[in-house]
N, C-alpha and C positions, 0 to 999 in steps of 0.2 A: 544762901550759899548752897551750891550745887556740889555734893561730895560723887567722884568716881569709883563706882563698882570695881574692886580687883577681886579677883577668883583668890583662893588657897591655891597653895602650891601643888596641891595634889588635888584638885579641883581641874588645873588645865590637860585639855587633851594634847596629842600630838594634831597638828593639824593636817589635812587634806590634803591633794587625795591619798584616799585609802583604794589598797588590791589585794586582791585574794590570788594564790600560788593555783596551780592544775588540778590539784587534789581540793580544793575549798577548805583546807582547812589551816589555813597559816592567812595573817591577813597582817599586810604589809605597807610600809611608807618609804617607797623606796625600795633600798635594801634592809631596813630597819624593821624587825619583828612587833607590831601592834598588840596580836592577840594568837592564841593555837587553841582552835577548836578540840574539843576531846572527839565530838562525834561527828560525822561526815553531815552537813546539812548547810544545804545550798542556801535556803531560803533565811537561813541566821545569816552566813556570809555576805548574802547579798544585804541586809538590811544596815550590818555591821560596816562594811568596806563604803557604806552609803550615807552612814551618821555624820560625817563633816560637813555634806551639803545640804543636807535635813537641817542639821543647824541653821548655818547660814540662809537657808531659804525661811527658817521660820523666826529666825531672827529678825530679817527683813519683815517677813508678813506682819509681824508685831511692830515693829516702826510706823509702816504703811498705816497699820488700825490706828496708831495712837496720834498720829499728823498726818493723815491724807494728802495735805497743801503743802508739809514743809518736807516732803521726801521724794525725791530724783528718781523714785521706779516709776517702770512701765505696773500699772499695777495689774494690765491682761497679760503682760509678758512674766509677771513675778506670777503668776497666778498658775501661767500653763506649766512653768518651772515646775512648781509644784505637783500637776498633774503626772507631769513625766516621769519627777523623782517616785510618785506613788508606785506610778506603772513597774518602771525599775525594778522595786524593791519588790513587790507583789506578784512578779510576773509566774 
């Protein structure tokens, strides 16, 4: 018997995407306040407004590792995803 994982309720995030306002320091879903930075830092911002697809990308790369044959990615297209979100967030 296969039981499904459910999160706590304070376990789940708001989901994706996430934006950061002019100033970097309000980080947004929508019009819906996510987070407010105390101090001016791009490179939080960026990593922060960036967590949804980090997830989902490394959610996938974990399916991908654990059934190669039973999962529908590109696995050089999940791969450069990857690459990109690093670049993204690191820039």
């Amino acid at each position: 018997m296969t039981r499904k994982r459910t999160l706590a309720p304070w376990r789940k995030h708001t989901p994706g995407p996430w934006s950061h306002d002019d100033t970097w320091k309000l980080i947004m879903h929508g019009s819906t306040e996510i987070a407010t930075l105390r101090y001016f830092n791009v490179a939080n911002a960026r990593l922060i407004t960036a967590a949804p697809e980090l997830l989902r990308t490394l959610r996938d790369l974990v399916a991908l590792a654990r059934d190669p044959d039973g999962c529908d990615f590109d696995a050089d297209g999940l791969l450069l995803d990857a690459e990109i979100l690093i670049a993204r967030v690191t820039e």
